[in-house]
DSSP file (Angstrom, degrees, kcal/mol; ACC not computed):
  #  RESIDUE AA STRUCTURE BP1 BP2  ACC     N-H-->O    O-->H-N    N-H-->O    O-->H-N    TCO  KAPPA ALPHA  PHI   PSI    X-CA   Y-CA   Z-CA
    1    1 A X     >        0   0    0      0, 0.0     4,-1.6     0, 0.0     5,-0.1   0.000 360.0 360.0 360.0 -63.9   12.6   36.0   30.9
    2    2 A X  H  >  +     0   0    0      1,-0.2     4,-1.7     2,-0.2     5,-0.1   0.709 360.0  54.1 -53.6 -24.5    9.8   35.2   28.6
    3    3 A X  H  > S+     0   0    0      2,-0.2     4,-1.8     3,-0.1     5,-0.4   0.926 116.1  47.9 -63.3 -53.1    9.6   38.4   26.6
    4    4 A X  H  > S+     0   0    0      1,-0.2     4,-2.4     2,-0.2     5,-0.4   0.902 112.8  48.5 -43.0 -81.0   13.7   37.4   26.2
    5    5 A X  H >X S+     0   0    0     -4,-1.6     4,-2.2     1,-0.2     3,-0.7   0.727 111.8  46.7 -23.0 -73.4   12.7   33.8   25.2
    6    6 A X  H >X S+     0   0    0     -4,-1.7     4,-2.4     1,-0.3     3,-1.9   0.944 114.1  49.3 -68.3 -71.0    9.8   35.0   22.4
    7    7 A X  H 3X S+     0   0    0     -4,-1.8     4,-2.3     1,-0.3    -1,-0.3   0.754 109.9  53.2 -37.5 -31.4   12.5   37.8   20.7
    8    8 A X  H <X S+     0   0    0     -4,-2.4     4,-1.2    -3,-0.7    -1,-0.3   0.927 114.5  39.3 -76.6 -41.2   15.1   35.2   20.4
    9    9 A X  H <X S+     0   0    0     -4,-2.2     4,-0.7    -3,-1.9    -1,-0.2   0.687  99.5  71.6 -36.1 -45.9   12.9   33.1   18.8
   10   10 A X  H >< S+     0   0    0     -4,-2.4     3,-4.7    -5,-0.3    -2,-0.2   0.997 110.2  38.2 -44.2 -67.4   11.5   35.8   16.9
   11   11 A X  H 3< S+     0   0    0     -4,-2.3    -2,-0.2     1,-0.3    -1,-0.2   0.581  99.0  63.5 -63.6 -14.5   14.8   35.6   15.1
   12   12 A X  H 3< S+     0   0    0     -4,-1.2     2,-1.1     1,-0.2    -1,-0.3   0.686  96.0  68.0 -70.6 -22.5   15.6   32.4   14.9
   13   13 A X  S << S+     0   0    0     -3,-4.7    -1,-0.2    -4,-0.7    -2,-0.1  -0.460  73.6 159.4 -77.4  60.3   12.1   32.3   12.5
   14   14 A X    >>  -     0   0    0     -2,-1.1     3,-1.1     1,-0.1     4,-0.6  -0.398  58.4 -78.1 -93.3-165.7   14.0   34.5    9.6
   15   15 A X  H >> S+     0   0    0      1,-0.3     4,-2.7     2,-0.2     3,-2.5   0.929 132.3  55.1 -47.0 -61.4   12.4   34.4    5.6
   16   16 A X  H 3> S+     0   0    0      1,-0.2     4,-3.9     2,-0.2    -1,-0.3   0.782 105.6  45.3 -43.7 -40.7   14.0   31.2    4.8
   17   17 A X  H <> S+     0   0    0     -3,-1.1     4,-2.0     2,-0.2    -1,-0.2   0.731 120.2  52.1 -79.5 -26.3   12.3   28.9    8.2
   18   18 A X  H <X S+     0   0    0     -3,-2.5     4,-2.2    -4,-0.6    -2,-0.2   0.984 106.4  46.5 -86.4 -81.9    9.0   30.9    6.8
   19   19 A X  H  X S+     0   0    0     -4,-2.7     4,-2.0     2,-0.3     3,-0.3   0.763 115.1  47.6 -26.4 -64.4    9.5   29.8    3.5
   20   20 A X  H >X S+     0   0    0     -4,-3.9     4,-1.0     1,-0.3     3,-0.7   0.937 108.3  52.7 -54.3 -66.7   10.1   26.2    4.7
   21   21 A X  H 3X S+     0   0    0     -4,-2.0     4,-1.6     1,-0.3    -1,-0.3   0.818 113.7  50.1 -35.5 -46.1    6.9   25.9    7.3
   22   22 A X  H 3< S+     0   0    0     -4,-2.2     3,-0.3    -3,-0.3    -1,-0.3   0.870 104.2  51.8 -71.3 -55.9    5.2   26.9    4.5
   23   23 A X  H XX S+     0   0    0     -4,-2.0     3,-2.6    -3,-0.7     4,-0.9   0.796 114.8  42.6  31.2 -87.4    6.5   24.5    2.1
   24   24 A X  H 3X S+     0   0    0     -4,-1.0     4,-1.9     1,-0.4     5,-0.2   0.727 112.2  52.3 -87.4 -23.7    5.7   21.5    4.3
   25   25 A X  H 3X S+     0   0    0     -4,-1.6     4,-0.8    -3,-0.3    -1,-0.4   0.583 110.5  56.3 -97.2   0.2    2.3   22.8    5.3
   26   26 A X  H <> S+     0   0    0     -3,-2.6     4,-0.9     2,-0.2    -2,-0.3   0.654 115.7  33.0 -69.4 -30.7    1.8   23.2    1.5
   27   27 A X  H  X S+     0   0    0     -4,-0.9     4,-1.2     2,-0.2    -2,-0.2   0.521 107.0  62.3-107.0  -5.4    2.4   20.0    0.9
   28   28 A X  H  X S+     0   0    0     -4,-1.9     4,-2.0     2,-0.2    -3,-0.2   0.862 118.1  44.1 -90.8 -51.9    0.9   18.1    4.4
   29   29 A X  H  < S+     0   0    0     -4,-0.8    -2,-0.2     1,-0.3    -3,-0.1   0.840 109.0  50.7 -82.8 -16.4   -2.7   19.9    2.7
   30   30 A X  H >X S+     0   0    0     -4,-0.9     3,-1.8     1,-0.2     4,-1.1   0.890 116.3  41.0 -87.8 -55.1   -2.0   18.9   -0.6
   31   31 A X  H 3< S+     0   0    0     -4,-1.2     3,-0.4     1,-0.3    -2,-0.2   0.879 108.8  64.1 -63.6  -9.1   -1.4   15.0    0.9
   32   32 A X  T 3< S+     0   0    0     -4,-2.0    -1,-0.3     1,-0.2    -2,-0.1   0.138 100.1  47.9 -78.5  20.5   -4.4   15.5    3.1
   33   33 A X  T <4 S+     0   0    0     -3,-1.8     2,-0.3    -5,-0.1    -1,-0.2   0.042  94.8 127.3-162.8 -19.3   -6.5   15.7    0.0
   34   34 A X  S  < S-     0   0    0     -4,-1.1    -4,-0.0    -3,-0.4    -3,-0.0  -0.494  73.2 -94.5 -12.1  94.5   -4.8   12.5   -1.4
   35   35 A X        -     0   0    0     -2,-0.3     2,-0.2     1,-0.0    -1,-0.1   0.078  46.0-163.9 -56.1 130.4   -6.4    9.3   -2.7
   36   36 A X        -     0   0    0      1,-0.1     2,-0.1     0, 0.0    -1,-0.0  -0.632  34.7 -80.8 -95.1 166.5   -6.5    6.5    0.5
   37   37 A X        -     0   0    0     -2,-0.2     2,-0.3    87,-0.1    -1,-0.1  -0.558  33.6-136.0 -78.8 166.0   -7.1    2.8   -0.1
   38   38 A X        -     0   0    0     -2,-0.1     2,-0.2    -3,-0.0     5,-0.1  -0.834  36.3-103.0-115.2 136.8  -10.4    1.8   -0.5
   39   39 A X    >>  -     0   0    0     -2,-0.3     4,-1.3     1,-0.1     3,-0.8  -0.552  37.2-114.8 -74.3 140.3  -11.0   -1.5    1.7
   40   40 A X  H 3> S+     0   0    0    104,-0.3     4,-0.6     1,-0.3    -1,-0.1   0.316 112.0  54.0  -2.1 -52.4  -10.9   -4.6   -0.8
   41   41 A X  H 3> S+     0   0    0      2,-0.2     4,-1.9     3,-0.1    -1,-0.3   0.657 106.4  52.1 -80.0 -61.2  -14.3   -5.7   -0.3
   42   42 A X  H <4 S+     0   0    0     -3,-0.8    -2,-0.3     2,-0.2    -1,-0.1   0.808 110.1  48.0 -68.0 -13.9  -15.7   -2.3   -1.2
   43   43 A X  H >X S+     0   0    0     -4,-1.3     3,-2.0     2,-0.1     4,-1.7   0.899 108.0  58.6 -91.5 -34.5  -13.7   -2.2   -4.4
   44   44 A X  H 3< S+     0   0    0     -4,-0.6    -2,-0.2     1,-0.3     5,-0.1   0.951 103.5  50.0 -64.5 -40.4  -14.9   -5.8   -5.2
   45   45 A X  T 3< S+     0   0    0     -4,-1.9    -1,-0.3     1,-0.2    -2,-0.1   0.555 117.6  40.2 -62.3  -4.3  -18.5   -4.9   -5.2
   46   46 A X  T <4 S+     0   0    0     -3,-2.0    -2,-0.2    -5,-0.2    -1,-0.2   0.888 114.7  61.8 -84.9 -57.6  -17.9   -2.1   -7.4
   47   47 A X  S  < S-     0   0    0     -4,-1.7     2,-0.2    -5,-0.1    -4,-0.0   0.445  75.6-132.7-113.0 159.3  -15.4   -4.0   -9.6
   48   48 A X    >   -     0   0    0      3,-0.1     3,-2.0     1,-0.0     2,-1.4  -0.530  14.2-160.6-136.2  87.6  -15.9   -7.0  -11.7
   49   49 A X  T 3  S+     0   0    0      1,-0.3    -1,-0.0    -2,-0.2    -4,-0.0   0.107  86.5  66.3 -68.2  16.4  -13.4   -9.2  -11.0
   50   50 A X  T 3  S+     0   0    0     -2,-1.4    -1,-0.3     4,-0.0     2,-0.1   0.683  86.5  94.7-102.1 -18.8  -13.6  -11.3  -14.1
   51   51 A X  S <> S-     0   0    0     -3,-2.0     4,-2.7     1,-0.1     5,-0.3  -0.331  75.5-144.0 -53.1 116.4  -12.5   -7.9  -15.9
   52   52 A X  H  > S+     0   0    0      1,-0.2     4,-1.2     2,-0.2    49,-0.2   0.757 104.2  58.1 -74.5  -1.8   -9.0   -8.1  -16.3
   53   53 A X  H >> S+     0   0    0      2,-0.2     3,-0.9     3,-0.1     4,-0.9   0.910 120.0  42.1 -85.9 -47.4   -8.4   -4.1  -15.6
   54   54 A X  H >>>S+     0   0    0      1,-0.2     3,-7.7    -6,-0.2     4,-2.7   0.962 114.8  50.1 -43.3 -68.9  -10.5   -5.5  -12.0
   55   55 A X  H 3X5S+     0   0    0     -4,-2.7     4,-0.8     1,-0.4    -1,-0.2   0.772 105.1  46.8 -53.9 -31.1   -8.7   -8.3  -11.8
   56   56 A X  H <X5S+     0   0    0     -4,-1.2     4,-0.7    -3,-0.9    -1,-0.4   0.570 115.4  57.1 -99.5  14.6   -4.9   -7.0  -12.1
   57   57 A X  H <X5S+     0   0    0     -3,-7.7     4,-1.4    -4,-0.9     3,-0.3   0.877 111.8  41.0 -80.5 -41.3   -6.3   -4.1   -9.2
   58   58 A X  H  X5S+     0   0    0     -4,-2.7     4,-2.2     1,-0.2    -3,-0.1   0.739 117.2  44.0 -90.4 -33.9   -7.2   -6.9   -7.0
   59   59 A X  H  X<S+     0   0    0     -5,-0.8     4,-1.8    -4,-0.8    -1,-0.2   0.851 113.7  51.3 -91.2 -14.6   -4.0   -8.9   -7.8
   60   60 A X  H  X S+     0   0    0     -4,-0.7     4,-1.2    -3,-0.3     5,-0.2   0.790 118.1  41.9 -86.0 -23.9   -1.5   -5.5   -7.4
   61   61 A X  H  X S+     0   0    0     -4,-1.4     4,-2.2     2,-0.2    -2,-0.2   0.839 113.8  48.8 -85.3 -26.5   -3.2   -4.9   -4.0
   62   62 A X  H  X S+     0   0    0     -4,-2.2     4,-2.2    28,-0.2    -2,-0.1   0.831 121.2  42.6 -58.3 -41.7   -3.2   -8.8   -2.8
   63   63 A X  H  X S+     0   0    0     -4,-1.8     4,-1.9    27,-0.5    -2,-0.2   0.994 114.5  41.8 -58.3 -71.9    0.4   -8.7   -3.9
   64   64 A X  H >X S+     0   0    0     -4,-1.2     3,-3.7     2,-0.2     4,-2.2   0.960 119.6  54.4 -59.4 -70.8    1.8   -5.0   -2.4
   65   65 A X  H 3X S+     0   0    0     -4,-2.2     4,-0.7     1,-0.3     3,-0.3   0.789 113.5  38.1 -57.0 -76.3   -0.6   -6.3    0.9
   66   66 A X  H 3< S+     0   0    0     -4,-2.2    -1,-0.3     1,-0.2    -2,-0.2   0.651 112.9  60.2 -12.9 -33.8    1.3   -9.6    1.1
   67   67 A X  H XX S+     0   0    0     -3,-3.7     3,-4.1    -4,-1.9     4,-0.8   0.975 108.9  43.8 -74.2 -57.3    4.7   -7.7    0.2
   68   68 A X  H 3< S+     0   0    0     -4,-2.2    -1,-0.3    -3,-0.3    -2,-0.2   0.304  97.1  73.4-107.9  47.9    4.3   -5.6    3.2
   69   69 A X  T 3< S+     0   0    0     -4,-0.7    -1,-0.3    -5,-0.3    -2,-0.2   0.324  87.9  69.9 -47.0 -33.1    3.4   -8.4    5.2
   70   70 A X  T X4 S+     0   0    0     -3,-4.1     3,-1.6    -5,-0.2    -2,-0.2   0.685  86.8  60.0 -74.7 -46.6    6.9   -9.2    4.9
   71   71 A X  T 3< S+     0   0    0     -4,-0.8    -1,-0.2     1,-0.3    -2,-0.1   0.788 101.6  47.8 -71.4 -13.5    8.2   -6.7    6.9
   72   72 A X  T 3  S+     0   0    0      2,-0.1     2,-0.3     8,-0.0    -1,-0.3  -0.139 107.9  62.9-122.4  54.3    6.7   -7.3   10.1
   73   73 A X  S <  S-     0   0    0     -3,-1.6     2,-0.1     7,-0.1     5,-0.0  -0.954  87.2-116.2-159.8 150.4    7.5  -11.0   10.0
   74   74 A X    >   -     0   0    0     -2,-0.3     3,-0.7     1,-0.1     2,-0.7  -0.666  42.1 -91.5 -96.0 158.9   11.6  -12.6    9.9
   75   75 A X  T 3  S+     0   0    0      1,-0.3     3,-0.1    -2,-0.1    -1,-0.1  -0.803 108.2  29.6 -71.5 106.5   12.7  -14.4    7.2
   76   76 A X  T 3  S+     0   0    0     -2,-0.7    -1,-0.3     1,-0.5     2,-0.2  -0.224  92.6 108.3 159.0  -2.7   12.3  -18.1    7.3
   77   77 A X  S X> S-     0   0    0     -3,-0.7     3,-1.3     1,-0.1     4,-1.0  -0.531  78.1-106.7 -86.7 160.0    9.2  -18.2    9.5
   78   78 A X  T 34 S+     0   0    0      1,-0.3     3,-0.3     2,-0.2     4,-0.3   0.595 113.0  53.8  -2.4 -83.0    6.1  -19.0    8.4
   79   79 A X  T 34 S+     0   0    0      1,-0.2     4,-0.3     2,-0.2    -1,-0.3   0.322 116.1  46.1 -49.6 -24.2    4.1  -16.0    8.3
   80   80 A X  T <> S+     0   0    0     -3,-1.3     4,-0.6     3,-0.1    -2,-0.2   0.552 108.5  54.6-118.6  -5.4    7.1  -14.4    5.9
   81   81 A X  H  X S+     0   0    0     -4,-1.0     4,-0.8    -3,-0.3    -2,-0.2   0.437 111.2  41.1-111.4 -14.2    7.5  -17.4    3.6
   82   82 A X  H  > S+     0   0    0     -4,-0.3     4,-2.7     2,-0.1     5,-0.4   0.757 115.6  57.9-105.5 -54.8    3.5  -17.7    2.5
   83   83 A X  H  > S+     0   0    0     -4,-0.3     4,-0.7     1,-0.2   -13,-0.2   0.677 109.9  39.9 -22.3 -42.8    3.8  -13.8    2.3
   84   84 A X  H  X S+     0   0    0     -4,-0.6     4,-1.8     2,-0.2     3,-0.3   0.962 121.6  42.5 -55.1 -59.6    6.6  -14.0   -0.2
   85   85 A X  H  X S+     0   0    0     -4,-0.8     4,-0.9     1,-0.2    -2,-0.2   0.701 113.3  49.5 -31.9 -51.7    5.0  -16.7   -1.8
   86   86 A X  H  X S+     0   0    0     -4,-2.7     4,-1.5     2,-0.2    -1,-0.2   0.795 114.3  51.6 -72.4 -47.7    1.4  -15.0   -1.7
   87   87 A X  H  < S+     0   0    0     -4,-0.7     3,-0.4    -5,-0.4    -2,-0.2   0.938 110.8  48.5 -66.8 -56.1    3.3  -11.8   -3.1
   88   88 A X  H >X S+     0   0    0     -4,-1.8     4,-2.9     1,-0.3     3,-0.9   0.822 106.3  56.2 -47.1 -58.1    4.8  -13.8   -5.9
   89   89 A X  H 3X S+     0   0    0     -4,-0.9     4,-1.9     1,-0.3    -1,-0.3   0.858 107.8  43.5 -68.6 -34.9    1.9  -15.2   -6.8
   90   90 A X  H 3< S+     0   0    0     -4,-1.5   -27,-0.5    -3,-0.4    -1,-0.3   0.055 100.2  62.6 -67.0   2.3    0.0  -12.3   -7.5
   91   91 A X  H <> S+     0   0    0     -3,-0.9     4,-1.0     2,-0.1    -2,-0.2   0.430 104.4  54.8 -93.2 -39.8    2.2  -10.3   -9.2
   92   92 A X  H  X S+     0   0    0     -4,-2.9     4,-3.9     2,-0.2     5,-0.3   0.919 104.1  48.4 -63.8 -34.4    2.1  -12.8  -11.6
   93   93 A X  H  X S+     0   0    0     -4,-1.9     4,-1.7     1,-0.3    -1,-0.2   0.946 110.3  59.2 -62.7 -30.1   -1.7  -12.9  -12.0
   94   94 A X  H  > S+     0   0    0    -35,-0.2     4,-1.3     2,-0.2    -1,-0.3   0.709 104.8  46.3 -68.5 -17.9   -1.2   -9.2  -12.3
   95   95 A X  H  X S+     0   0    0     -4,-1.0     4,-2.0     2,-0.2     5,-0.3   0.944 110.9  51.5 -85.3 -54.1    1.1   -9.7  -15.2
   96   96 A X  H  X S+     0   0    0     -4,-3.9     4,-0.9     2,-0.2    -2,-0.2   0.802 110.2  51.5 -44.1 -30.3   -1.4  -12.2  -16.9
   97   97 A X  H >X S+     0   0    0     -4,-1.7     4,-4.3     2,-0.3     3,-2.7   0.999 111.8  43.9 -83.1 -65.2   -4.4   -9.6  -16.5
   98   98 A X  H 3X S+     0   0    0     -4,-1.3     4,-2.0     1,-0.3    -1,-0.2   0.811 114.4  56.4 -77.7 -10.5   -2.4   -6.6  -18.1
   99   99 A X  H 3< S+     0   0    0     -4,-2.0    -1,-0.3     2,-0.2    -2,-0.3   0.758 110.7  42.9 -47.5 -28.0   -1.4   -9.3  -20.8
  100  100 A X  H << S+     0   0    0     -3,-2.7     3,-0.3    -4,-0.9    -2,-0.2   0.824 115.5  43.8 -98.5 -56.9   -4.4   -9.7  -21.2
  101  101 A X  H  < S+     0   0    0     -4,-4.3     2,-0.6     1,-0.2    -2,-0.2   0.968 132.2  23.1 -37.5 -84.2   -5.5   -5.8  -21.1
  102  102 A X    ><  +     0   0    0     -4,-2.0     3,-0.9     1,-0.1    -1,-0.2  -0.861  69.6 170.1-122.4  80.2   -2.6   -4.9  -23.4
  103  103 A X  T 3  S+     0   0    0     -2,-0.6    -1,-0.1    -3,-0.3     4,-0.1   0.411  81.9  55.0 -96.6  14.2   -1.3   -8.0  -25.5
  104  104 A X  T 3  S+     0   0    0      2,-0.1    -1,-0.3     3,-0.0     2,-0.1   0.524  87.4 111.0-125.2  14.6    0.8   -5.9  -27.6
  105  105 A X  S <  S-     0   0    0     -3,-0.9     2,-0.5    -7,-0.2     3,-0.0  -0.337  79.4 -94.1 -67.6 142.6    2.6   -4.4  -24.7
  106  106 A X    >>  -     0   0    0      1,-0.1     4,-1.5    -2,-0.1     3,-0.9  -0.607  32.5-141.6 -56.2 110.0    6.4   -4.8  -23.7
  107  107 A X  H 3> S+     0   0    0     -2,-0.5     4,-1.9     1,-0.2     5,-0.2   0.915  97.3  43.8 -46.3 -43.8    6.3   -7.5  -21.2
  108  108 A X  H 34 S+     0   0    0      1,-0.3    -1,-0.2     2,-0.2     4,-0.1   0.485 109.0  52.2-119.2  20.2    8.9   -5.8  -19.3
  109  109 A X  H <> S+     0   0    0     -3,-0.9     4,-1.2     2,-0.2    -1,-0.3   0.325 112.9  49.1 -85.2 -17.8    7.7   -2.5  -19.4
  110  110 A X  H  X S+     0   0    0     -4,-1.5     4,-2.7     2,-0.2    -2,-0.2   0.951 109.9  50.3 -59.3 -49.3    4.5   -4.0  -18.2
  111  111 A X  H  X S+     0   0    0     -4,-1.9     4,-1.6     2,-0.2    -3,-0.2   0.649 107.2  52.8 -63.0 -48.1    6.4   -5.7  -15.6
  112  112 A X  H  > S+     0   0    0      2,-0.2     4,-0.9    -5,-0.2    -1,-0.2   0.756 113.0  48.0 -47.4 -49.2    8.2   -2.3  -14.5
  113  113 A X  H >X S+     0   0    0     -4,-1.2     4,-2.0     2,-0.2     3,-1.7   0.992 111.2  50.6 -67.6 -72.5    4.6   -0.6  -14.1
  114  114 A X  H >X S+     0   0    0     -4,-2.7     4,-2.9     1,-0.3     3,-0.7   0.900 111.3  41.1 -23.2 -86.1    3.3   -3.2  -12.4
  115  115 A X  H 3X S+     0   0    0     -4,-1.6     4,-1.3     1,-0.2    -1,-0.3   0.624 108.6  58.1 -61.2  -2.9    5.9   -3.6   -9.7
  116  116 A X  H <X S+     0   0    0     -3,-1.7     4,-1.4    -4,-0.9    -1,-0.2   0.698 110.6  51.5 -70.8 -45.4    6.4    0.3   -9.1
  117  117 A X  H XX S+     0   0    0     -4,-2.0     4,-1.3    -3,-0.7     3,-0.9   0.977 107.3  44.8 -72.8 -32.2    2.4    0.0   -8.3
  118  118 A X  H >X S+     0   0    0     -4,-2.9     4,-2.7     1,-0.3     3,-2.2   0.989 118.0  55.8 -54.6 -65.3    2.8   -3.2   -5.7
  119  119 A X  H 3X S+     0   0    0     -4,-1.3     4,-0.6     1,-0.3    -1,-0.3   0.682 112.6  37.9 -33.8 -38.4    5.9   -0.5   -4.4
  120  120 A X  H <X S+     0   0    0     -4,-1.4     4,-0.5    -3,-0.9    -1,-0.3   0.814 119.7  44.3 -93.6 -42.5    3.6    2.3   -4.0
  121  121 A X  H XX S+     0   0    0     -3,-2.2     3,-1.9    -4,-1.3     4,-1.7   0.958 112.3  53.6 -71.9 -56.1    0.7    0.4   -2.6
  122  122 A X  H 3X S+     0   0    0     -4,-2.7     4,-2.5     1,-0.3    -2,-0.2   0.701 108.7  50.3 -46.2 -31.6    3.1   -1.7   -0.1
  123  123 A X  H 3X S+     0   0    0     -4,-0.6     4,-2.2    -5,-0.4    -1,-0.3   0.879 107.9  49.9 -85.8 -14.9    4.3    1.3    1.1
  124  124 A X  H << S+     0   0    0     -3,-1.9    -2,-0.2    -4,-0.5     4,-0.2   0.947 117.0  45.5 -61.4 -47.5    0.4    2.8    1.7
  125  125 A X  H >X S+     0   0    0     -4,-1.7     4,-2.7     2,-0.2     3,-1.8   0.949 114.9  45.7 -49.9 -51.6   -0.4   -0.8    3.7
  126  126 A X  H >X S+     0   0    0     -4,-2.5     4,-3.6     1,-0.3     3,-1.6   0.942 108.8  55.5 -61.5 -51.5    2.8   -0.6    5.7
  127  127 A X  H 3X S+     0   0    0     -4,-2.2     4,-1.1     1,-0.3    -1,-0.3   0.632 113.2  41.9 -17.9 -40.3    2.1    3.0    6.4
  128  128 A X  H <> S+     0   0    0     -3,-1.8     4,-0.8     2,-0.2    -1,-0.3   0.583 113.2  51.1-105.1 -29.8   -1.2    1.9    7.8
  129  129 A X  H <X S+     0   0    0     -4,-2.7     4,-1.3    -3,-1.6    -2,-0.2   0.716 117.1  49.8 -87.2 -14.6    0.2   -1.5    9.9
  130  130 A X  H  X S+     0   0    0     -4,-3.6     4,-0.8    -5,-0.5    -3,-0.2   0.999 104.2  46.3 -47.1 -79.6    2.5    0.9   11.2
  131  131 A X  H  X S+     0   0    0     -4,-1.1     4,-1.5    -5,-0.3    -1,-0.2   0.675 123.9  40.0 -44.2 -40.2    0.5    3.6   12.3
  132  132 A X  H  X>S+     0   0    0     -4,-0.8     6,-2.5     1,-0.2     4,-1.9   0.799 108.2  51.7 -99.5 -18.6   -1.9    0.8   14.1
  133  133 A X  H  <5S+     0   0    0     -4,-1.3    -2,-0.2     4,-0.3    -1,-0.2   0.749 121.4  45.1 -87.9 -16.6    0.4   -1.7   15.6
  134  134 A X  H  <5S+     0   0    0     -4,-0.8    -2,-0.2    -5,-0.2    -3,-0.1   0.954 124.2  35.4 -48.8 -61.2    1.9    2.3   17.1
  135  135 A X  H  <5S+     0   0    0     -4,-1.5    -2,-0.2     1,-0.2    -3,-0.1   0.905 141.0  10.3 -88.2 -53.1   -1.3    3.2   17.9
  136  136 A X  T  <5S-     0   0    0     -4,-1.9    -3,-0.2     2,-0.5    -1,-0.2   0.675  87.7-121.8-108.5 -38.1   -3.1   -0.3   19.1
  137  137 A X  S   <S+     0   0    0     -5,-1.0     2,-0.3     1,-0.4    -4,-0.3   0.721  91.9  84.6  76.7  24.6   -0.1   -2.7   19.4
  138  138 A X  S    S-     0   0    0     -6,-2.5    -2,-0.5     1,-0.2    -1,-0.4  -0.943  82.5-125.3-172.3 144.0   -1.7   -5.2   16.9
  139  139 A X  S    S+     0   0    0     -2,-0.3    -1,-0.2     1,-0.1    -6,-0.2   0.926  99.8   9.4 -69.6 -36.2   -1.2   -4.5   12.6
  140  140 A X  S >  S+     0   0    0     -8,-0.1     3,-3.5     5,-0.1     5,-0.4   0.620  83.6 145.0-139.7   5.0   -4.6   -4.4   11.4
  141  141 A X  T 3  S+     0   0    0      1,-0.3     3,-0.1     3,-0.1    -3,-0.1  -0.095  84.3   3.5 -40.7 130.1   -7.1   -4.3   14.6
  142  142 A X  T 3  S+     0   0    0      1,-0.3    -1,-0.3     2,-0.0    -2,-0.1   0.240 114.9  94.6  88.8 -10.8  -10.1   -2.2   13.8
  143  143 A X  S <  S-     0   0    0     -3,-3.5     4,-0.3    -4,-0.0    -1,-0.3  -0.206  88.6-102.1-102.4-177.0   -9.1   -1.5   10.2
  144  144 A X  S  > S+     0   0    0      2,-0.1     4,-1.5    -3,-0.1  -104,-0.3  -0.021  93.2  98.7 -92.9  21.1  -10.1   -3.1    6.8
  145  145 A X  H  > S+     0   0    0     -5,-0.4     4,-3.5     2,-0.2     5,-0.2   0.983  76.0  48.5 -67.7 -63.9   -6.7   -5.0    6.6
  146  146 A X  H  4 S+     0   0    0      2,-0.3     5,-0.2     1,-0.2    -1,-0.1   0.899 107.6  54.8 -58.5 -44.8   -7.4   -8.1    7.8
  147  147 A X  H >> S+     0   0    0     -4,-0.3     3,-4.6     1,-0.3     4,-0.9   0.958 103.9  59.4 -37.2 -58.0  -10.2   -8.5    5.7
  148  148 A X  H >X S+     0   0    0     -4,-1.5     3,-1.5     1,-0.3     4,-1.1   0.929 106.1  42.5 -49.9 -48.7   -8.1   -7.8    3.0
  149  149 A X  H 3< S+     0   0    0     -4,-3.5    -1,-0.3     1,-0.3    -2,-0.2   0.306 112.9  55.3-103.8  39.0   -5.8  -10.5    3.6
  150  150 A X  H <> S+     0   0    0     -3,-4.6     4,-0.8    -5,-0.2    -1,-0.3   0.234 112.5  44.0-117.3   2.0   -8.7  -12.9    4.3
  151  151 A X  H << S+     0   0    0     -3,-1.5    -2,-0.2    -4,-0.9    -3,-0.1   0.454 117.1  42.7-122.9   0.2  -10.0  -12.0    1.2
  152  152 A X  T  < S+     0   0    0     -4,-1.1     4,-0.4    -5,-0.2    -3,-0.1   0.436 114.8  48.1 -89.5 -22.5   -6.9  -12.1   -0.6
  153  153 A X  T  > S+     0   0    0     -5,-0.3     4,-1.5     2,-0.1    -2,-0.2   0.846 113.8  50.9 -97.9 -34.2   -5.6  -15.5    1.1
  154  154 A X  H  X S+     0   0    0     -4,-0.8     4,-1.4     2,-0.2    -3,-0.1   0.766 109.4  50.9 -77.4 -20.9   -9.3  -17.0    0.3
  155  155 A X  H  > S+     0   0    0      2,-0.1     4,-2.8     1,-0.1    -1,-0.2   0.778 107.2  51.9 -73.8 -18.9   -9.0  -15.9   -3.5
  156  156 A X  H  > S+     0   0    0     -4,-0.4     4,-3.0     2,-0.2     5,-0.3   0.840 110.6  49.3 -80.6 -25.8   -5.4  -17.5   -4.0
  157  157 A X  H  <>S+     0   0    0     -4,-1.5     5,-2.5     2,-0.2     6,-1.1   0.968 112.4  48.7 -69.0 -48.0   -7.0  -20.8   -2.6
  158  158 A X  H ><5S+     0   0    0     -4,-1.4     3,-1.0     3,-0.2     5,-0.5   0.965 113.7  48.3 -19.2 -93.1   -9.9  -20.3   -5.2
  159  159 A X  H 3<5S+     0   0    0     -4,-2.8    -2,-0.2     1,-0.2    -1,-0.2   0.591 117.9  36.0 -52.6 -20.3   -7.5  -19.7   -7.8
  160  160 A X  T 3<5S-     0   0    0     -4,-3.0    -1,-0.2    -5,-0.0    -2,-0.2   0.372 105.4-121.5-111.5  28.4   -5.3  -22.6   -7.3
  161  161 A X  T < 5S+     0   0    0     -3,-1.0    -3,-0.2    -5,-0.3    -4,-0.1   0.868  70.5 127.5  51.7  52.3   -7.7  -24.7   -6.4
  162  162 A X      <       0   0    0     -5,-2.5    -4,-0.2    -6,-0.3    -5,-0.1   0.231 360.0 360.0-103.2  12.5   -6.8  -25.7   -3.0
  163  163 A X              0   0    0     -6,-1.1    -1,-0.1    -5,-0.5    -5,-0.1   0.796 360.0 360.0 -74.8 360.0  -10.0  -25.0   -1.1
């Protein structure tokens, strides 16, 4: 029965299923080799956040973590309405910064870059509240999240001067 089991199998593995496995396991080592985020806090002690090339990293990663903040909260509470907000707001400081970089730039090719990185980042966070609210039952226990959006919610207070 098992000798049966492995030959039928054999064949079911023909060039093409080879090809593919091979494929995917080319490409799982090439993303396993992949830039990760760097927690918040360690990029601000590198970083000099009065530098606007710092300053629109800090605000596309405050943003993109806010953004996908959003998803694991309903629309009209609380929690999903300063997340919009928080998102909002920080994608705009990220368009002042690379105004600021680049003053001779198309605003809304600026604007395009920008929000393709929040997209890319948002999808890195969610990827990561995913994987631990899976893993743990709670988005950001044990990780560098929540610092990051204590250190993101205590710089918008900074900047708009509500502390």
């Amino acid at each position: 029965m098992g000798l049966q089991i492995t030959k039928e199998l054999g064949k079911l593995i023909n060039m093409k299923t080879k090809t593919y496995l091979t494929f995917l396991l080319s490409v799982f080592a090439i993303n396993s080799f992949s830039a990760e985020l760097t927690p918040l806090s360690k990029y601000m002690n590198e970083a000099d956040p009065n530098d606007s090339t710092s300053l629109e990293i800090i605000a596309k990663r405050c943003s993109a973590t806010m953004l996908a903040m959003t998803n694991f909260s309903r629309e009209g509470d609380e929690v999903f309405k300063r997340a919009t907000e928080n998102s909002a707001a920080w994608l705009t400081i990220a368009i002042k910064a690379r105004a600021a970089k680049y003053p001779n730039d198309d605003p809304e090719e600026s604007l395009e870059n920008i929000t393709l990185s929040i997209i890319n980042i948002a999808k890195e966070v969610n990827k990561l509240f995913t994987n631990n609210q899976d893993l743990t039952g709670n988005l950001f226990a044990d990780t560098f999240l929540e610092d990051d959006i204590n250190i993101c919610g205590s710089a918008m207070k900074t900047l708009s001067g509500s502390e």
